[in-house]
C-alpha positions as CSV (number, residue, x, y, z in Angstrom):
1,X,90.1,112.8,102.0
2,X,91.5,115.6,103.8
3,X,95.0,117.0,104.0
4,X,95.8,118.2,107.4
5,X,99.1,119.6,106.0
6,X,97.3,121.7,103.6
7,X,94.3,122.7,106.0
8,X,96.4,123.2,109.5
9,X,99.9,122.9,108.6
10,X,100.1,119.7,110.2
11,X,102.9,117.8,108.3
12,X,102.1,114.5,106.9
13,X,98.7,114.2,108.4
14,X,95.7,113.2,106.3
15,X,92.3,112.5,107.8
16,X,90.1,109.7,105.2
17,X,86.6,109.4,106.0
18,X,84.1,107.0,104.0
19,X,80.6,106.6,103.9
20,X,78.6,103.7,102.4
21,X,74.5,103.1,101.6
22,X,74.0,99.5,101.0
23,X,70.3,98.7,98.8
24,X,68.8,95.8,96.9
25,X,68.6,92.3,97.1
26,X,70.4,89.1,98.5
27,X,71.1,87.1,95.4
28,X,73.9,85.1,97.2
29,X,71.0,83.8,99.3
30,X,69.2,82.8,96.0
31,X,72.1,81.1,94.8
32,X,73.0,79.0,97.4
33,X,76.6,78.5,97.6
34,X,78.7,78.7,100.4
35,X,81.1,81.6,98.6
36,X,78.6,83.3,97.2
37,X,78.5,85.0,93.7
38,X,78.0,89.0,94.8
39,X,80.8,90.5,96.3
40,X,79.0,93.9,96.9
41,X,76.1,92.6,98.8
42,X,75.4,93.4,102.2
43,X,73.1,92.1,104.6
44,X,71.6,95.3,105.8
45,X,70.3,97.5,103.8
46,X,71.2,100.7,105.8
47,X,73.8,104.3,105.5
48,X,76.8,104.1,107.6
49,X,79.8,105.4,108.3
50,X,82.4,103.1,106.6
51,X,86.2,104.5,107.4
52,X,87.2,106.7,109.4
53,X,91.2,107.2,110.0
54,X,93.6,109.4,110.8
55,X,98.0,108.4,108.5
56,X,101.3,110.1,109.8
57,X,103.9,110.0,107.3
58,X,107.3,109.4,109.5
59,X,111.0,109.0,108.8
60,X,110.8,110.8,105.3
61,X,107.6,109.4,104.7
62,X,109.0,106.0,104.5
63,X,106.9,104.7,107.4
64,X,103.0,105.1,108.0
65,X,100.7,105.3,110.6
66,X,97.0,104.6,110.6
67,X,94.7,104.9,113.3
68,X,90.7,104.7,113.0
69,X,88.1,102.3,111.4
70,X,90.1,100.9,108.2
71,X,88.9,97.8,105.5
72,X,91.6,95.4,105.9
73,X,91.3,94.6,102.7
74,X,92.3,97.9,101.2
75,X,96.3,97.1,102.1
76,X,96.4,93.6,103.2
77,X,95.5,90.3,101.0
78,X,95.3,92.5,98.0
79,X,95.7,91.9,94.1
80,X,94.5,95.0,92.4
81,X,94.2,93.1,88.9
82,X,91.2,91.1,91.0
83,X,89.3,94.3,92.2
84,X,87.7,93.9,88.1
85,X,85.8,90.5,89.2
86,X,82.6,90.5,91.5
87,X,82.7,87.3,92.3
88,X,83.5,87.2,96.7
89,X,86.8,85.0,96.3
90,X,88.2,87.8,93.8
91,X,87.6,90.2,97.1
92,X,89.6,88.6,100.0
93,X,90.4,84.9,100.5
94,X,87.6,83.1,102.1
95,X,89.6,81.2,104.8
96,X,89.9,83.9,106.4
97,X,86.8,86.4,105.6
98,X,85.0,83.6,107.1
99,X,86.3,84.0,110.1
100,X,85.8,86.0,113.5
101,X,82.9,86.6,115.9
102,X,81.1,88.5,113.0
103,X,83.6,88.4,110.1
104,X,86.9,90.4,110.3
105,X,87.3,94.4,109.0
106,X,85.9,93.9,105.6
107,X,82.9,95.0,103.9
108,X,80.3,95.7,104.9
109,X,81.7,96.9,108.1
110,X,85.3,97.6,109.8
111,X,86.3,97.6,112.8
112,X,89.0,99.7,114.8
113,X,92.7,99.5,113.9
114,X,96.1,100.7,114.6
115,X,98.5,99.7,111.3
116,X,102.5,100.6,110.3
117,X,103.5,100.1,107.4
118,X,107.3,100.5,105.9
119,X,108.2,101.1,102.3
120,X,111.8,101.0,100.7
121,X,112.8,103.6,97.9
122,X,113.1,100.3,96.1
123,X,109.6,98.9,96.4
124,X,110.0,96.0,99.7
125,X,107.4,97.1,102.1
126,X,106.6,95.8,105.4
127,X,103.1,96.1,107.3
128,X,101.4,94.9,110.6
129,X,98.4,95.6,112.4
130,X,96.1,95.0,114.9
131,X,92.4,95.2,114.5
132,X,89.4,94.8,117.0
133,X,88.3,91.1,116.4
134,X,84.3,92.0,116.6
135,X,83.5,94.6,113.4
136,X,80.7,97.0,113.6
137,X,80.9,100.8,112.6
138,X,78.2,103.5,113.4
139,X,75.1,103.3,111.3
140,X,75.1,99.3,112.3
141,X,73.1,97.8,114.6
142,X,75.0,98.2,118.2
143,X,77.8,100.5,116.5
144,X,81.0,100.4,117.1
145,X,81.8,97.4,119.4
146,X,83.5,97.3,122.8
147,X,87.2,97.7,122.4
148,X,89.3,93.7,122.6
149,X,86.0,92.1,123.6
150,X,86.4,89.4,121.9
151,X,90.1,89.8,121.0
152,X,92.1,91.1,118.7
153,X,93.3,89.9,114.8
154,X,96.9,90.4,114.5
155,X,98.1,90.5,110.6
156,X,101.4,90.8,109.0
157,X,102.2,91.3,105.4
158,X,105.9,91.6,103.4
159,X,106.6,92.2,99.5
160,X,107.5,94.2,97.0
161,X,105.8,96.8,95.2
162,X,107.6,96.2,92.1
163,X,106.0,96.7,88.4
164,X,102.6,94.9,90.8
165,X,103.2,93.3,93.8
166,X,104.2,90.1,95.3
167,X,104.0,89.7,98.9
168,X,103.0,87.0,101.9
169,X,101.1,87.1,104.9
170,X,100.2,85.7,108.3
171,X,97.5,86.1,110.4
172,X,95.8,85.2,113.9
173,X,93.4,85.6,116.3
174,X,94.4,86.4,120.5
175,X,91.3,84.5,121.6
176,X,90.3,81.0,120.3
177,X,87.4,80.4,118.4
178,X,84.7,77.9,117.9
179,X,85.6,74.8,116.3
180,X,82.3,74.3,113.9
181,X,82.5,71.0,114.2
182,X,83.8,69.5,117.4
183,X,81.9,69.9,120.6
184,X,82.8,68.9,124.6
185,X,81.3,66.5,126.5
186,X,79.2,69.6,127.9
187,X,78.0,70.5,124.1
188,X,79.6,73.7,123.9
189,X,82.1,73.9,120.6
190,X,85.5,72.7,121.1
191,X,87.7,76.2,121.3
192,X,90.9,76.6,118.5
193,X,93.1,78.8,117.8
194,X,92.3,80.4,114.2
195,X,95.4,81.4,112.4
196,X,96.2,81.8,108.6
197,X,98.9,82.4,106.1
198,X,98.4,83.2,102.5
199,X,100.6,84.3,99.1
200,X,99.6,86.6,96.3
201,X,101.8,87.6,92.8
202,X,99.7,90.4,90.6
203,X,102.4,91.5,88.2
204,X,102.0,93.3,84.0
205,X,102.8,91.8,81.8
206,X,102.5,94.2,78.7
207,X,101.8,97.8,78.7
208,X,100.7,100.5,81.4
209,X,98.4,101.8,83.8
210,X,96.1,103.0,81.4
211,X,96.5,100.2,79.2
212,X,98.4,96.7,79.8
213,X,98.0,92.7,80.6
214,X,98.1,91.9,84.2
215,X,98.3,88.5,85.6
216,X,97.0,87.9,89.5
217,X,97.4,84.6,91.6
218,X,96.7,84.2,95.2
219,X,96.6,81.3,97.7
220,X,96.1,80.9,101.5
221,X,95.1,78.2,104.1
222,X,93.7,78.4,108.0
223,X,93.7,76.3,110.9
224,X,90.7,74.3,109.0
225,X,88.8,74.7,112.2
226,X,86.9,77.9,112.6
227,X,85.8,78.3,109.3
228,X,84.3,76.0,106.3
229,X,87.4,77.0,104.5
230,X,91.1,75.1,105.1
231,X,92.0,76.9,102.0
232,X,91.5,78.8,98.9
């Protein structure tokens, strides 16, 4: 994590980079369920580069700029009380980290973004961004893919940062996506337009950072369509 301010004298720039070596087993794969019970575990066991992004503070550091190879999960769909459970649910909500040509910009691999984000002096805070719809980073198979592709995932979230966080979101896909159950006449999947909007509330309740009772709830839904999930 790099401070160009204090290395160049470049004012509100910060450079993040983030590498990642994936080992072991697939024990989601043992236990058969759809969600899985291992929210760590990768399909490849390999070293790659994880993140890589360049922030601008602007306006009096109330606005931010990122620009790079970013987890999506990191600012958007977030409860931090649920980042102490393993199970994959706990991570992101499956409706949509089901979804995309290869699964959107969440582990194990991100894809490239461009993200603002606003924040009030009173805690409201605003963020959109635009990710490459097809993830892969170097250090996977094919690297980094072709810029828009397949598309883009737009996603919006608004809240306040106040003693936790409440906030909703939206989300969508530019180019339709297989239905996976509905085919043409042809036998090609039926093509629909995979969207999603979702809640979350992760508030104390008692005590501090260091030591306090924090309750989390989250809820979203999807088109139904381009994913097992309609909901979680």
């Amino acid at each position: 994590d790099i401070s160009l301010d204090k290395a160049v004298g470049w004012q509100g720039a910060r450079l993040f980079l983030h590498g990642i070596a994936s080992l072991g087993r697939q024990p989601n794969d043992l236990a058969g369920t759809i969600q899985g019970i291992d929210n760590i575990e990768a399909p490849d066991r390999r070293a790659k580069l994880y993140e890589a992004y360049f922030e601008q503070e602007l306006a009096g550091d109330r606005l931010n700029l990122r620009l790079g190879l970013s987890d999506l999960n990191t600012e958007f769909y977030v409860t931090d009380s649920a980042g102490l459970l393993l199970a994959p649910p706990f991570g992101i909500g499956s409706e949509i980290a089901a979804t995309g040509p290869a699964g959107p910009s969440i582990f194990p691999s991100t894809a490239p973004m461009v993200r603002l984000r606003y924040q009030s002096e009173k805690g409201t805070y605003a963020q959109f961004a635009v990710f490459n719809a097809e993830a892969g980073v170097p250090g996977d198979i094919g690297g980094i893919r072709p810029l828009f592709d397949q598309g883009a995932l737009l996603i919006g979230e608004v809240g306040a940062a106040i003693n936790g966080k409440i906030g909703i979101g939206v989300w969508s896909y530019t180019r339709k996506q297989d239905d996976i159950r509905l085919l043409t006449p042809a036998g090609d999947p039926e093509q629909r337009n995979a969207y999603g909007v979702y809640a979350l509330l992760d508030q104390r309740l008692a005590g501090s950072d260091e030591s306090g009772l924090n309750f989390f709830a989250r809820a979203g839904i999807s088109d139904g369509h381009t994913s097992p999930f309609t909901g979680g």
